[in-house]
C-alpha positions as CSV (number, residue, x, y, z in Angstrom):
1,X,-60.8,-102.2,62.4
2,X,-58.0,-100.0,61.0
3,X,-57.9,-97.2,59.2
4,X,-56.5,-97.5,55.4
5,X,-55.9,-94.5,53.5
6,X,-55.7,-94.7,50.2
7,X,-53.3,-92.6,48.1
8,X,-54.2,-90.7,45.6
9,X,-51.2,-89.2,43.5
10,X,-47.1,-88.4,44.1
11,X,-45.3,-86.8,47.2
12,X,-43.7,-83.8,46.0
13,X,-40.5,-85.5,46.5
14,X,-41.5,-87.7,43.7
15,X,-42.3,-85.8,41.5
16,X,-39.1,-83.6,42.3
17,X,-36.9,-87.2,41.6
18,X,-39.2,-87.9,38.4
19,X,-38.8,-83.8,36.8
20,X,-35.1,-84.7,38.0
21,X,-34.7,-87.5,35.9
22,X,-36.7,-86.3,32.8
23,X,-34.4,-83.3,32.6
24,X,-31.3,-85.3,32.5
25,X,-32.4,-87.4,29.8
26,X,-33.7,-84.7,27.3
27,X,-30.7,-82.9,28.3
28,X,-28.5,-85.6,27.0
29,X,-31.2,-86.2,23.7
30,X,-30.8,-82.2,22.9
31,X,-27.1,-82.7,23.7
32,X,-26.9,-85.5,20.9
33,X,-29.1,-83.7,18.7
34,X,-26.6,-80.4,18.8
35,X,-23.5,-82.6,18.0
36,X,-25.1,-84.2,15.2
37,X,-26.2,-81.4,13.7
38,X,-22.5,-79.9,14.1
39,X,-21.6,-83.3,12.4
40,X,-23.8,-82.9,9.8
41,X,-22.6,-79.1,9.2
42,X,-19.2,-80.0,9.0
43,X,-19.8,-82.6,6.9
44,X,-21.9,-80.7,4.2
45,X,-18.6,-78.4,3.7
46,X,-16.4,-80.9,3.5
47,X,-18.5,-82.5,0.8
48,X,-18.9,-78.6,-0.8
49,X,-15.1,-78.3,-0.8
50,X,-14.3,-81.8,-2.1
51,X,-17.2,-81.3,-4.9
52,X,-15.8,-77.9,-5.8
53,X,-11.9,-79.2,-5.9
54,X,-12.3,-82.4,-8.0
55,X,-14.3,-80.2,-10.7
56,X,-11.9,-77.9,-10.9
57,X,-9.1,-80.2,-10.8
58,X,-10.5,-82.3,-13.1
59,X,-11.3,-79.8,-15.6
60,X,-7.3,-78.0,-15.0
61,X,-6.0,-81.9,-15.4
62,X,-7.9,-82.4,-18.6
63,X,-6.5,-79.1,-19.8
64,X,-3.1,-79.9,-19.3
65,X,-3.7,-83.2,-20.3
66,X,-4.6,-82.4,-24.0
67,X,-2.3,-79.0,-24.1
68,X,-1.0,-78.7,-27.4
69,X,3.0,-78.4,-28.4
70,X,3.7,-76.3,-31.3
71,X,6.8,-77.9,-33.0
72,X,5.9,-76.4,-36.3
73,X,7.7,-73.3,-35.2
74,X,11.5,-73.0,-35.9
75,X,12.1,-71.5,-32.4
76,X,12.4,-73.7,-29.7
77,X,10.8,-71.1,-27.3
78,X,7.8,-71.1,-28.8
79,X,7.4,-74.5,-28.6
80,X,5.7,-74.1,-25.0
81,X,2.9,-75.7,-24.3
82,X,2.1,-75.0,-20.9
83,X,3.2,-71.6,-18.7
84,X,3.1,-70.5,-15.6
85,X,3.0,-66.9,-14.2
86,X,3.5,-67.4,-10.5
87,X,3.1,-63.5,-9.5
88,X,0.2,-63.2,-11.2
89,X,-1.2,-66.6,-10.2
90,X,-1.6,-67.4,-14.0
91,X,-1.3,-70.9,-15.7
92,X,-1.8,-70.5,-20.1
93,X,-2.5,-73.9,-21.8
94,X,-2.1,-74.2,-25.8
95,X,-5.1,-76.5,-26.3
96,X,-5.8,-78.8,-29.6
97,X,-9.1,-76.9,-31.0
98,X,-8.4,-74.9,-33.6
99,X,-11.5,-72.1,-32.1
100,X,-9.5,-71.2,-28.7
101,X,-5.9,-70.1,-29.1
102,X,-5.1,-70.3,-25.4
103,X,-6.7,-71.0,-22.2
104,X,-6.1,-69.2,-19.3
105,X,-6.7,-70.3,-15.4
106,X,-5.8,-67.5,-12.8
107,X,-6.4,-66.6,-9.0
108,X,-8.0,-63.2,-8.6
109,X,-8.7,-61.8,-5.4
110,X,-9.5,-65.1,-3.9
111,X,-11.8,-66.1,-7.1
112,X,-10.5,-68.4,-9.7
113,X,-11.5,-67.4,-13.4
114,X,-11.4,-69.4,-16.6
115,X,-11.0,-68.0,-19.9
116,X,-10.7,-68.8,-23.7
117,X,-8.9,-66.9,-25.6
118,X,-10.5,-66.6,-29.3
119,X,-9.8,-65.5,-32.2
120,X,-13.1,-63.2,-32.0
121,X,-12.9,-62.8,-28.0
122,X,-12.3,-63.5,-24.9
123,X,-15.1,-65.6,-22.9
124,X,-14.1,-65.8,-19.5
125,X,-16.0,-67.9,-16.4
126,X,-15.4,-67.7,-12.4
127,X,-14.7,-71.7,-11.3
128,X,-14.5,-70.9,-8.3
129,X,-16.4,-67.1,-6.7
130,X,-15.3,-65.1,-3.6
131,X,-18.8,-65.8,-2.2
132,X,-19.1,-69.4,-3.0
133,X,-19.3,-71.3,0.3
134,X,-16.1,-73.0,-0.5
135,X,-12.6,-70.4,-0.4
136,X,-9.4,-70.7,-2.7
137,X,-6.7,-69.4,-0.8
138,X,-3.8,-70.0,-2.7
139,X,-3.0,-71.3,-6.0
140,X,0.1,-73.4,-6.9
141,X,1.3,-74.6,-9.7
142,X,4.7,-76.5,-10.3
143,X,6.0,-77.6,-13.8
144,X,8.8,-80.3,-14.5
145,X,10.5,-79.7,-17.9
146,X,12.5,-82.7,-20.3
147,X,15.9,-83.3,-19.5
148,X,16.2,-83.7,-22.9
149,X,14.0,-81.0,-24.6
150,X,13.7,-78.5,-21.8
151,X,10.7,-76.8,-23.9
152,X,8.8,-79.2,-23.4
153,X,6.7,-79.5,-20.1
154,X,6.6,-83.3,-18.4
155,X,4.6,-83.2,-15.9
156,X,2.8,-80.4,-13.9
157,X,1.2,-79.9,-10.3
158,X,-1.5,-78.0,-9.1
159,X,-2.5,-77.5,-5.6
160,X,-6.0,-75.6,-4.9
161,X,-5.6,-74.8,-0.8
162,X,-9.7,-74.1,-0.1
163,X,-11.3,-73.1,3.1
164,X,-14.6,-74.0,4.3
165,X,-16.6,-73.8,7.5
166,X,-13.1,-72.1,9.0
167,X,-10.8,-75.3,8.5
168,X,-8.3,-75.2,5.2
169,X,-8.1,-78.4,2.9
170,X,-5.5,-78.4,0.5
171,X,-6.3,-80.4,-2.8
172,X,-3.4,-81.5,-5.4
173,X,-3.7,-82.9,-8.7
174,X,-0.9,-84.1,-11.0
175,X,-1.2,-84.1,-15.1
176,X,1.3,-84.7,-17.9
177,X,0.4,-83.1,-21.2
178,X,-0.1,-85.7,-23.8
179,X,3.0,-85.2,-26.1
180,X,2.9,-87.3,-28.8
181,X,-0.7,-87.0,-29.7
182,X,-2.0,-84.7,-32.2
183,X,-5.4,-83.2,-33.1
């Protein structure tokens, strides 16, 4: 009669070859799990900056939209409805309520502030804060006039260039003031 052993348990090679193969499948879970999270990172400040650029743009283009023109005046340089200060990164609107005599958007060490102009004060607002996630880096605004009443602004162009996360995104919105309404 023979002799039949019976094994009880791994060689250490196996168990070498098994610890082997473990490690190179949760190396390539933990490897999946890093970029996702990276995905997911970059993605939550894309969706910061694109939150933060259409409310501001919005609220710029709805300005500009419903700027007011002055034609009452005699002058024809007062008839200005919307201005732009390039070296001091300033854009003033003329808007229809009779409260605010002029609102005022301007770029201030990185930090964009909003303010009405009253009759009884200024309130002013930051759209857009130095330590907000989402950066303003530069602040453009372009104006086309009327070839026929050059007075009178036609259409105007604002680009917001915003940083987030260490990548740049520059937003642009386009607005015509609404000329031949009145309030």
């Amino acid at each position: 009669m023979r002799n039949i052993s019976i094994r009880k348990g791994f060689t250490l090679i196996e168990l070498l070859i098994s610890l082997a193969i473990t490690a190179a499948l949760l190396s390539a879970v933990a490897g999946a799990m890093h970029a996702s999270l990276n995905s997911y990172a970059a993605n939550e400040d894309l969706a910061d900056v694109m939150q933060t650029s259409r409310a501001v743009l919005e609220r710029m283009a709805r300005d500009i939209r419903t700027a007011q023109t002055d034609h009452s005046d005699p002058d024809p340089n007062n008839h200005v409805d919307v201005e732009w200060y390039s070296g001091q990164n300033l854009l003033c609107l003329t808007p229809p309520s009779a409260d605010v005599l002029e609102i005022q958007y301007q770029l201030v060490d990185n930090q964009l502030i909003y303010r009405e102009i009253r009759a009884t004060g200024t309130v002013s607002s930051t759209l857009i804060a130095a330590t907000d996630n989402v950066q303003l880096f530069s602040y453009v605004i372009t104006t086309e006039q009327d070839a026929i009443e050059a007075d009178i602004t036609k259409c105007v162009r604002i680009q917001l260039v915003l940083e987030a996360g260490g990548v740049t995104y520059p937003m642009t919105a386009t607005a015509s003031p609404r000329q031949n309404q009145f309030y």
